[in-house]
C-alpha positions as CSV (number, residue, x, y, z in Angstrom):
1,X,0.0,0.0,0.0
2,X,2.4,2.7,-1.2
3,X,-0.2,5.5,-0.1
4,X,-0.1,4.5,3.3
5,X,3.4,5.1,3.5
6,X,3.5,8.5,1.6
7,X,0.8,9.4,4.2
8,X,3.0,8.5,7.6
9,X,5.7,10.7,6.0
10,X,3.9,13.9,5.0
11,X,2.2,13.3,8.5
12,X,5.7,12.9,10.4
13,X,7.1,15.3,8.4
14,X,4.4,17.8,9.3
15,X,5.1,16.8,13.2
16,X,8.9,18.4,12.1
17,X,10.0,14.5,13.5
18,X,12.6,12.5,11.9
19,X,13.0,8.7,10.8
20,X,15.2,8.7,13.3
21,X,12.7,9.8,15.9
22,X,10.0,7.4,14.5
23,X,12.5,4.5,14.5
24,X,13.9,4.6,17.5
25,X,10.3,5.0,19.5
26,X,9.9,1.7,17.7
27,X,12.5,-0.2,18.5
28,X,13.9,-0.6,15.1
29,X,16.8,1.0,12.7
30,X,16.2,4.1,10.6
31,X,16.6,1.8,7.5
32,X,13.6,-0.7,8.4
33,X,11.8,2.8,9.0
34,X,12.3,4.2,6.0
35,X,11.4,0.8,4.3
36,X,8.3,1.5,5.9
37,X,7.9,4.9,4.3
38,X,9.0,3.6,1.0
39,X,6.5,0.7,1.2
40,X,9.0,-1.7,0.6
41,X,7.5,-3.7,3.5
42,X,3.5,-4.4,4.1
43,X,2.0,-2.4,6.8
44,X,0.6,-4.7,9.3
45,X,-1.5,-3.8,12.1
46,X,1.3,-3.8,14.5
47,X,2.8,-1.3,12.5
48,X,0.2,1.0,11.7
49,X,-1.1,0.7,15.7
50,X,2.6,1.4,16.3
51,X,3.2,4.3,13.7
52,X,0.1,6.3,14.9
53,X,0.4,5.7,18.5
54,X,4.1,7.7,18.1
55,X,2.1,10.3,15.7
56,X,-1.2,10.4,17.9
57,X,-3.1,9.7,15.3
58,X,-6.0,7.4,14.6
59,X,-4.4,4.4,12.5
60,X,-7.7,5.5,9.7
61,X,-5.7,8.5,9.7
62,X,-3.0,6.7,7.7
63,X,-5.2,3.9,5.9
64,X,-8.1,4.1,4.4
65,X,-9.0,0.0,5.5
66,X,-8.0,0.2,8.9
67,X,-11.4,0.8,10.2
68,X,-11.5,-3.2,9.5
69,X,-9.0,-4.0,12.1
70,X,-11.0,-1.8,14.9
71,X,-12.0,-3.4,18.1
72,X,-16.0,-4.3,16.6
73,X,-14.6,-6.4,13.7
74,X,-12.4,-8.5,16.3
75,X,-14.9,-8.4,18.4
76,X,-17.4,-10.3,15.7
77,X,-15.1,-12.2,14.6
78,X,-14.3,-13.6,18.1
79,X,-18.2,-14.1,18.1
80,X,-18.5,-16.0,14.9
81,X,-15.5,-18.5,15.8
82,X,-17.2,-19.2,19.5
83,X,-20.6,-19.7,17.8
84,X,-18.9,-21.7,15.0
85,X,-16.9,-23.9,17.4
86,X,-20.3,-24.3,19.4
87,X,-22.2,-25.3,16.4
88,X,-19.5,-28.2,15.5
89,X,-19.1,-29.4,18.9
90,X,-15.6,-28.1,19.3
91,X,-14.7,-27.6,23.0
92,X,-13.8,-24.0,24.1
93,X,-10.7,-23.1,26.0
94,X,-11.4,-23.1,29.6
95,X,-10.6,-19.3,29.9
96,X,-12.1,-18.2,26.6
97,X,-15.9,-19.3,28.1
């Protein structure tokens, strides 16, 4: 998604922040940063929740899909697996009952 990186630059770039900045607050080198920027790696969620926590940003702010990783899609689709695994007969981890 090489729109979603443009986007975390021209937004850390309007924050006057560096790659440097970013890549140190997580944990990793300016290059794997700046492969980031350059989409030369997929954003994942961990990313992207990563990326706008350091910007304060909502992670839609960045990409357009990531309202499909927001807590009410993980939230049905923990639903649909429990009322899956009911329907089959599939037994439930003790602490996810």
């Amino acid at each position: 998604m090489k729109i979603c990186g443009q986007t975390i630059r021209k937004i850390r770039r309007d924050r006057d922040l560096t790659q440097e900045y970013m890549a140190f607050e997580m944990g990793i080198s300016q290059k794997a940063y700046s492969d980031i920027e350059n989409s030369k790696v997929k954003i994942n969620l961990e990313i992207l929740t990563k990326v706008s926590g350091i910007l304060d940003i909502k992670p839609s702010d960045i990409c357009s899909i990531s309202h499909k990783c927001g807590t009410n899609d993980y939230e049905d689709k923990y639903n649909e697996l429990r009322e899956y695994m009911k329907q089959n007969n599939i037994a439930l981890p003790s602490d996810l009952q």
